[in-house]
VMD Tcl script that builds the backbone (N, CA, C; Angstrom):
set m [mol new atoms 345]
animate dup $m
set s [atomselect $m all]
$s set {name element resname resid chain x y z} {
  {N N UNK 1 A 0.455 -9.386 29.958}
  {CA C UNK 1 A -0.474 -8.744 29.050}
  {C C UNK 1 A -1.880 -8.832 29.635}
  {N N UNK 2 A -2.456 -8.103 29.744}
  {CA C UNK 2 A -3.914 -7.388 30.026}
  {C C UNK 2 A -5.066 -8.211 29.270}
  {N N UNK 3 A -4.693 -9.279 28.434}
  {CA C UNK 3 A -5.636 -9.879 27.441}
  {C C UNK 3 A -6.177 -11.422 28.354}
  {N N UNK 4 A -7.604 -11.312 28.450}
  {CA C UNK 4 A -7.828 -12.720 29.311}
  {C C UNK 4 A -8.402 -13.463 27.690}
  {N N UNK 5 A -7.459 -14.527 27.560}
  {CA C UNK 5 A -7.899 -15.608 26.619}
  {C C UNK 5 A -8.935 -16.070 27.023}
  {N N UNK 6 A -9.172 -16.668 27.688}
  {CA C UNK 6 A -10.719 -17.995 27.962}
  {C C UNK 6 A -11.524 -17.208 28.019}
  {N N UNK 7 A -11.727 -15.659 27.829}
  {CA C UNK 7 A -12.839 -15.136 27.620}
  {C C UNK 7 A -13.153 -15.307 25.930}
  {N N UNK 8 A -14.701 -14.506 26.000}
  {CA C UNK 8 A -14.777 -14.615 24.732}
  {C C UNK 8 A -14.559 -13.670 23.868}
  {N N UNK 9 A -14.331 -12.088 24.670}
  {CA C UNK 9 A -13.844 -11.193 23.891}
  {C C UNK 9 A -12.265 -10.747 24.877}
  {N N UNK 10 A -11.579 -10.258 23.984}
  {CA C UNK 10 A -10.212 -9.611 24.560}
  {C C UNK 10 A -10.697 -8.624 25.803}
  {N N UNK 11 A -10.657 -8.941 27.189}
  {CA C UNK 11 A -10.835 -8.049 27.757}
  {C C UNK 11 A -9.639 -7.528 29.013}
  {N N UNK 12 A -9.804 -6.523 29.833}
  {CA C UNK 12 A -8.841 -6.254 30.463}
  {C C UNK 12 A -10.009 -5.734 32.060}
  {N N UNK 13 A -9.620 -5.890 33.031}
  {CA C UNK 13 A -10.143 -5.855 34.448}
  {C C UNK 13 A -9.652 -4.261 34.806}
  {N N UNK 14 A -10.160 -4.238 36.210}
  {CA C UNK 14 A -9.342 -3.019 36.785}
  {C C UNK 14 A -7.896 -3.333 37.151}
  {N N UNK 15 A -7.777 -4.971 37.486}
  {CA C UNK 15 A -6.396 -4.990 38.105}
  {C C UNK 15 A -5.531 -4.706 37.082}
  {N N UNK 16 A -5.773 -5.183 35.963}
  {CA C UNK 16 A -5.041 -5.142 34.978}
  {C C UNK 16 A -4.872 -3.966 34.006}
  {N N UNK 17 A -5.911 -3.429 33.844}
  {CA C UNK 17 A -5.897 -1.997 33.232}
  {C C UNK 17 A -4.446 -1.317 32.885}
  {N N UNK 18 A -4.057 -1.148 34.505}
  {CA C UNK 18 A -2.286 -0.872 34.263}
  {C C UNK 18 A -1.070 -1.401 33.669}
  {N N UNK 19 A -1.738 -2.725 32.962}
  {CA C UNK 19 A -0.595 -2.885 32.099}
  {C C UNK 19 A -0.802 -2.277 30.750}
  {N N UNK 20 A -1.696 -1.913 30.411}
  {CA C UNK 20 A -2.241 -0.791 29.107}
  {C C UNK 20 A -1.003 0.112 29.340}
  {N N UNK 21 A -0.679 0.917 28.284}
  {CA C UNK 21 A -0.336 2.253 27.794}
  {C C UNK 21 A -0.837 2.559 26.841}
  {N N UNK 22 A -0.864 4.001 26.897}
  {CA C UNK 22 A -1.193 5.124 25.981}
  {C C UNK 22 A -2.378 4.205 25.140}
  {N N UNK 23 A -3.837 4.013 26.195}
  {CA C UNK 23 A -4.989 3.875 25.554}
  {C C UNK 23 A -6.165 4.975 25.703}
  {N N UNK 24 A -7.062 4.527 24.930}
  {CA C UNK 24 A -8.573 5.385 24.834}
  {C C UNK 24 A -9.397 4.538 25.785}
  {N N UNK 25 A -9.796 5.477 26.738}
  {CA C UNK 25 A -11.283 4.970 27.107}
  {C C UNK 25 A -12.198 5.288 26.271}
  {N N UNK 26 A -13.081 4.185 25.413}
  {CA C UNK 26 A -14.438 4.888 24.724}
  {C C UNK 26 A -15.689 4.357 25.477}
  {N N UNK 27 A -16.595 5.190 26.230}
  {CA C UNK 27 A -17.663 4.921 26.833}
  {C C UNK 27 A -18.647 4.711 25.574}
  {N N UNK 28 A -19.087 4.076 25.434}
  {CA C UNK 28 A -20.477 3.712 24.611}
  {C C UNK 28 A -21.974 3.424 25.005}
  {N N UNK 29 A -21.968 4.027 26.026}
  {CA C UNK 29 A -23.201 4.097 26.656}
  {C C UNK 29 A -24.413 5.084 25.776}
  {N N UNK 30 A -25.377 5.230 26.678}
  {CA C UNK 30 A -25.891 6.309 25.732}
  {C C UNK 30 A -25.879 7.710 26.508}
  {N N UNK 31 A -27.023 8.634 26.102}
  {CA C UNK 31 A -26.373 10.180 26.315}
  {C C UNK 31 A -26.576 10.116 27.948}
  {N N UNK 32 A -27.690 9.679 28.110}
  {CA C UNK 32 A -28.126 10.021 29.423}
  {C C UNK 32 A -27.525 9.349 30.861}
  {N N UNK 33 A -26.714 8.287 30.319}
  {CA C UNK 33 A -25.928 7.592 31.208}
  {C C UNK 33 A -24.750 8.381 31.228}
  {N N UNK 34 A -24.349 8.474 30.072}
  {CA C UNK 34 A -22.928 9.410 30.014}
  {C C UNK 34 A -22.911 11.023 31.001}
  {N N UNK 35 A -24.331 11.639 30.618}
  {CA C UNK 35 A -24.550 13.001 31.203}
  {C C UNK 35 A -24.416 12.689 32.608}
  {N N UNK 36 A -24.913 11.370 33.322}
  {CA C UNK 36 A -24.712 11.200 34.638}
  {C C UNK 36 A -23.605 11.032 35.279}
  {N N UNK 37 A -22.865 10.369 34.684}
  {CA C UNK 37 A -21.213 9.960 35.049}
  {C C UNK 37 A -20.199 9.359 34.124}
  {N N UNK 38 A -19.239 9.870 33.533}
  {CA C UNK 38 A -18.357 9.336 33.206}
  {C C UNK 38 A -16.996 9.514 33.585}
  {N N UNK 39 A -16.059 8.669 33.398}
  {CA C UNK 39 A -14.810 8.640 33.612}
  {C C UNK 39 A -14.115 9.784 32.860}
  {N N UNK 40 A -13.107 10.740 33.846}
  {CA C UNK 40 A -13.058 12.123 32.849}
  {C C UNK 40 A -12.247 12.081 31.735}
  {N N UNK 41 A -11.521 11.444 31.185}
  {CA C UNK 41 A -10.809 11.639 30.103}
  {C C UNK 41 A -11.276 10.953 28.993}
  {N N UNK 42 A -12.109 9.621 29.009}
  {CA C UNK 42 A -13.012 8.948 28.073}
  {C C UNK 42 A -13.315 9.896 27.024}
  {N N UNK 43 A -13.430 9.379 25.767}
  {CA C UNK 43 A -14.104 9.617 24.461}
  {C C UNK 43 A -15.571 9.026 24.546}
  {N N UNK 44 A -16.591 9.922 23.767}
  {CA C UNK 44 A -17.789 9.325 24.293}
  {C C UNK 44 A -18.635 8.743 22.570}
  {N N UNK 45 A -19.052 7.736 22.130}
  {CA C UNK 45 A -19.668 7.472 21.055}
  {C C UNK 45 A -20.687 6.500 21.540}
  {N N UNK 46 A -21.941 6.612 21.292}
  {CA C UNK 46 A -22.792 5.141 21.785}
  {C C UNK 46 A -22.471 4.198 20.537}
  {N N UNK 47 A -22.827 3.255 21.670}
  {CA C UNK 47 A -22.809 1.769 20.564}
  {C C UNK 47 A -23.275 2.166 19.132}
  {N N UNK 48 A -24.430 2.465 19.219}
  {CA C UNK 48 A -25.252 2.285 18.198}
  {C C UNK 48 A -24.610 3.257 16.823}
  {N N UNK 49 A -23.995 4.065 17.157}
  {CA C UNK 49 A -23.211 5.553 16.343}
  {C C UNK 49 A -21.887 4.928 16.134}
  {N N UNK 50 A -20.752 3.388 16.500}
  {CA C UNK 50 A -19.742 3.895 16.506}
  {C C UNK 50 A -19.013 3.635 14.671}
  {N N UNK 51 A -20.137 3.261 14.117}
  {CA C UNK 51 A -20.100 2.685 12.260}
  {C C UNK 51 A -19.794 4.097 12.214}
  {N N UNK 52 A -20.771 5.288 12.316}
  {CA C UNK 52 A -20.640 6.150 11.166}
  {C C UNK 52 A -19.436 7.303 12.178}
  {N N UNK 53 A -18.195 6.280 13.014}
  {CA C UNK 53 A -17.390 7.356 13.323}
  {C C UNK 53 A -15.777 6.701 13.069}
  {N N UNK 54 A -15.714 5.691 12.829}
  {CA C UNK 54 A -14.827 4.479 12.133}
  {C C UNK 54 A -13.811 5.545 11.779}
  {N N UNK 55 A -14.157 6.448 10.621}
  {CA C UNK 55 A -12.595 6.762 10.583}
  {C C UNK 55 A -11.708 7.650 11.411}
  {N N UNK 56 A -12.396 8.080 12.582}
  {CA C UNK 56 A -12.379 9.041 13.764}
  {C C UNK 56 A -11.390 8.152 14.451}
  {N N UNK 57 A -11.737 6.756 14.785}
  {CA C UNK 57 A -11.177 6.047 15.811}
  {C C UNK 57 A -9.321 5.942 14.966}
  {N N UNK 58 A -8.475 6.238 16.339}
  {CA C UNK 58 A -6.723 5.803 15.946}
  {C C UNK 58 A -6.703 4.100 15.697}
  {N N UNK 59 A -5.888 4.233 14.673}
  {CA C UNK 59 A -5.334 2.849 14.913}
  {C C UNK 59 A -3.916 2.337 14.924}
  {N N UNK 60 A -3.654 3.250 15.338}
  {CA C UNK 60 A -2.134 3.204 16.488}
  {C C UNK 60 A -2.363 3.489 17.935}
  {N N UNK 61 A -3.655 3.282 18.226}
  {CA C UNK 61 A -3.706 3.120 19.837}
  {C C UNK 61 A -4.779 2.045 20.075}
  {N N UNK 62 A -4.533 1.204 21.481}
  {CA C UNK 62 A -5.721 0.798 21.910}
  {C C UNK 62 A -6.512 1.277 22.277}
  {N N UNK 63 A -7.571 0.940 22.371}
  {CA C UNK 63 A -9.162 1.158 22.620}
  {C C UNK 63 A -9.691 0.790 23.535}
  {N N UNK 64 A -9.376 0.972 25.008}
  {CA C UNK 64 A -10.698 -0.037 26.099}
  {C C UNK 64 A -11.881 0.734 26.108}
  {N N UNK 65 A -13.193 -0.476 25.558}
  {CA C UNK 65 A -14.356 0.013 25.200}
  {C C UNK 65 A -15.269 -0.224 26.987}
  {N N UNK 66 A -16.078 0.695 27.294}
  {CA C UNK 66 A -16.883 0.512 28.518}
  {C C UNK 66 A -18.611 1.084 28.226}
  {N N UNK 67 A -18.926 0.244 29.210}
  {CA C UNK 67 A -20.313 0.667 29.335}
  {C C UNK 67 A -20.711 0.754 30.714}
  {N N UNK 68 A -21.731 0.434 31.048}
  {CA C UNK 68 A -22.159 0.432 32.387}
  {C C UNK 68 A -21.975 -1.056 32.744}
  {N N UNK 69 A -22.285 -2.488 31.926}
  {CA C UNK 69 A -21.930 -3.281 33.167}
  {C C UNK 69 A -20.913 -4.347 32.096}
  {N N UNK 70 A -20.796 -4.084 31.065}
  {CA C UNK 70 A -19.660 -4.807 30.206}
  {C C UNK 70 A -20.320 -5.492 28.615}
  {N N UNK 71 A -21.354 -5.453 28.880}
  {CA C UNK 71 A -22.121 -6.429 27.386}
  {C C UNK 71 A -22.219 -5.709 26.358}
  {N N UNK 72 A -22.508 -4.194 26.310}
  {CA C UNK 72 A -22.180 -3.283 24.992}
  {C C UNK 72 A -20.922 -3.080 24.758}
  {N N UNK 73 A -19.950 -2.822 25.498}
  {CA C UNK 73 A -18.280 -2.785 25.190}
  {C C UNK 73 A -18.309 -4.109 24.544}
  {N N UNK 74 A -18.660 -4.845 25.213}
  {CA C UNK 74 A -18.223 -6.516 24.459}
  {C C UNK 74 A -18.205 -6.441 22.988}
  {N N UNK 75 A -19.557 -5.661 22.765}
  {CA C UNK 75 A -20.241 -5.986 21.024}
  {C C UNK 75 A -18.857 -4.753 20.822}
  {N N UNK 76 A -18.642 -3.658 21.134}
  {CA C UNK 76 A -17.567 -2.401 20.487}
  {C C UNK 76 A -16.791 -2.971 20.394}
  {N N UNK 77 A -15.933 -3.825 21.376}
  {CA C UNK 77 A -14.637 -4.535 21.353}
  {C C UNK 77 A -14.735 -5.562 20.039}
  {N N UNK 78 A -15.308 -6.470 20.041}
  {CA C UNK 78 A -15.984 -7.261 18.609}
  {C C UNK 78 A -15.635 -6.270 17.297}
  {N N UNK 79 A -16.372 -5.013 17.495}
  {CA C UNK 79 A -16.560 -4.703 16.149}
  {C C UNK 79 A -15.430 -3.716 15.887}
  {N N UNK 80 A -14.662 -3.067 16.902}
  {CA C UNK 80 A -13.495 -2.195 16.561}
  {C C UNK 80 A -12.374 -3.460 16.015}
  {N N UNK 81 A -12.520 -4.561 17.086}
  {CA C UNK 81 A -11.037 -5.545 16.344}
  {C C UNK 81 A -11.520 -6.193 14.934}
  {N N UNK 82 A -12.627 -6.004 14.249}
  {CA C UNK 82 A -13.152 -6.696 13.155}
  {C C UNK 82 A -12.777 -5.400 12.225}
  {N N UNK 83 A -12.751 -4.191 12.641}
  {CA C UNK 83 A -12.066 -3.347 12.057}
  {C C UNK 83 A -10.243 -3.116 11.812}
  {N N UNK 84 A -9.535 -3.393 12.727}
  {CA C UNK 84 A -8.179 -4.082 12.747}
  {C C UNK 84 A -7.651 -2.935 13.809}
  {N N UNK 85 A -8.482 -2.591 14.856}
  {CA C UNK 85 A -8.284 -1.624 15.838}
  {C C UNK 85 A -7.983 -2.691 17.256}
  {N N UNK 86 A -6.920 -2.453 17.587}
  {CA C UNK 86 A -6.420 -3.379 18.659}
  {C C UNK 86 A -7.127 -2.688 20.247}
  {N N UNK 87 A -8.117 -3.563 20.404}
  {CA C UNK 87 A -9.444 -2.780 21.626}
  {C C UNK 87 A -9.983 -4.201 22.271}
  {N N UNK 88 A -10.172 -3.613 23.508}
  {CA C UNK 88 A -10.644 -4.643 24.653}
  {C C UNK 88 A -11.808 -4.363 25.331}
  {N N UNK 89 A -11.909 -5.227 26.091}
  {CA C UNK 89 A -13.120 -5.127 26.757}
  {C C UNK 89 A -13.149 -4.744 28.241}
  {N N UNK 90 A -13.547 -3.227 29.048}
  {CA C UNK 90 A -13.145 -3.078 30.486}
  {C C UNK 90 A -14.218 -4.114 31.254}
  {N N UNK 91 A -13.902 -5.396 31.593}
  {CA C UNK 91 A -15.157 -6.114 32.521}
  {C C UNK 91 A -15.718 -4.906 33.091}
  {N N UNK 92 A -17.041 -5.730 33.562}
  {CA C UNK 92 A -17.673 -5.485 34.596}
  {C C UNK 92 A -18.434 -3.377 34.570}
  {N N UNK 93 A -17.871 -2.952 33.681}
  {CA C UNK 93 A -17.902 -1.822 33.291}
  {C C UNK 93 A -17.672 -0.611 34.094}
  {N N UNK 94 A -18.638 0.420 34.086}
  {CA C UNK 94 A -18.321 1.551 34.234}
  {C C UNK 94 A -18.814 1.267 36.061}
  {N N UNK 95 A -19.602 0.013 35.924}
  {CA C UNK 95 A -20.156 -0.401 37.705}
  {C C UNK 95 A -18.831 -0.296 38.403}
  {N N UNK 96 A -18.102 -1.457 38.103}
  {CA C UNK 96 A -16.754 -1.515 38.177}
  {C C UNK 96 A -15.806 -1.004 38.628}
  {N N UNK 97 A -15.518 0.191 37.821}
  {CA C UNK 97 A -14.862 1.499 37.417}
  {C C UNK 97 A -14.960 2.200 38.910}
  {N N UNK 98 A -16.147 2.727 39.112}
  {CA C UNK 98 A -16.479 2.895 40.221}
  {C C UNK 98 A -16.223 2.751 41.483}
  {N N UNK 99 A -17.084 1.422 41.920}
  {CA C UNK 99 A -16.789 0.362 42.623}
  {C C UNK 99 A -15.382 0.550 42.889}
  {N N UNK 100 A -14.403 0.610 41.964}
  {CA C UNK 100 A -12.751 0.611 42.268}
  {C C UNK 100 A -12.250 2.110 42.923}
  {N N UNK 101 A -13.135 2.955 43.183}
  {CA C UNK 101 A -12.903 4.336 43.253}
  {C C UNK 101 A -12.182 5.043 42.687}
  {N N UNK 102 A -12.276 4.939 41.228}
  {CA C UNK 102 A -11.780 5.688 40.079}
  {C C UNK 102 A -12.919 6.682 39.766}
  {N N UNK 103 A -12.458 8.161 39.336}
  {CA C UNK 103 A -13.240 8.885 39.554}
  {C C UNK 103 A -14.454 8.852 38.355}
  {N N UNK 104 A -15.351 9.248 38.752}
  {CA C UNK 104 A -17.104 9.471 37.897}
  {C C UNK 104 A -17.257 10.408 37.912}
  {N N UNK 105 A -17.300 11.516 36.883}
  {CA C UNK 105 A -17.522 13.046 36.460}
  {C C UNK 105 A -18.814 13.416 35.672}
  {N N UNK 106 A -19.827 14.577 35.688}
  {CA C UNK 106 A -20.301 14.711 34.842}
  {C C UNK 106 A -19.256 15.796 33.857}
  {N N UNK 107 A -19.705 16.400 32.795}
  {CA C UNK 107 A -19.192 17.313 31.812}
  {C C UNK 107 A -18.703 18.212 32.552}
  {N N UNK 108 A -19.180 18.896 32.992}
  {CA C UNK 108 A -18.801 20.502 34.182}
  {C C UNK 108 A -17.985 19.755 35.261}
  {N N UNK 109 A -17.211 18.653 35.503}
  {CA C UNK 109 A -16.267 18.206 36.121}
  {C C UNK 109 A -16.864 18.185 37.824}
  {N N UNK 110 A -17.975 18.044 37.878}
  {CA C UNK 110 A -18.708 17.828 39.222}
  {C C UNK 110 A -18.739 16.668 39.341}
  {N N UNK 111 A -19.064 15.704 40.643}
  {CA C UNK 111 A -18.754 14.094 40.831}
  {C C UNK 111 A -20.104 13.735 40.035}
  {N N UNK 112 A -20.152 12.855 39.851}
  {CA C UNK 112 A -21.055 11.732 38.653}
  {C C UNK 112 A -21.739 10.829 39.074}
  {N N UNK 113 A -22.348 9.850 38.883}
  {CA C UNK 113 A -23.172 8.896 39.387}
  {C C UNK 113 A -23.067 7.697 38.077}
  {N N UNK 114 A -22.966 6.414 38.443}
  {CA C UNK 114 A -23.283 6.202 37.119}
  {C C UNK 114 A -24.391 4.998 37.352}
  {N N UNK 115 A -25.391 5.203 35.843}
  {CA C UNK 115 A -27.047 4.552 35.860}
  {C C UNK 115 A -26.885 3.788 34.856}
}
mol reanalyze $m
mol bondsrecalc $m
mol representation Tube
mol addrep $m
């Protein structure tokens, strides 16, 4: 299982990622990070918006929450499982993501950058 206990939130790595099925990426960054690069199939809500979208989110799927370097997913991951939404945390974030050469898109499906 993809869940590191001795952390302090449920999170899941790149190595591990693949033991997930049938999850959501939700980027929670904000617009202008997102407009620069995101991962292409991600759902996009910022942190700060994801209260007034609660009943939007499944809860028959997991949730790996990302940002750019992992500390806002942390707080999403927190507050989706305080909701009873079974969601983790992608370390290290969308840097990460990257870094692993997983692809970075803007909207119009051109390569991405991420800030």
């Amino acid at each position: 299982m993809p869940v590191h206990q001795n952390r302090p939130v449920p999170s899941t790595t790149e190595e591990t990622l693949g033991q997930l099925t049938d999850f959501i990426l939700l980027d929670v960054r904000e617009p202008d990070e997102w407009d620069a690069g995101h991962a292409p199939d991600a759902w996009f809500w910022p942190l700060g918006k994801l209260d007034g979208v609660r009943a939007e989110l499944p809860l028959d799927r997991t949730v790996v929450c990302i940002c750019k370097a992992g500390g806002r997913s942390a707080k999403a991951t927190e507050l989706l499982r305080s909701w009873g939404i079974k969601a983790f945390n992608f370390e290290g974030g969308m840097q990460k993501w990257a870094e692993a050469g997983r692809p970075v898109v803007r909207d119009d499906e051109t390569p991405g950058t991420v800030i």
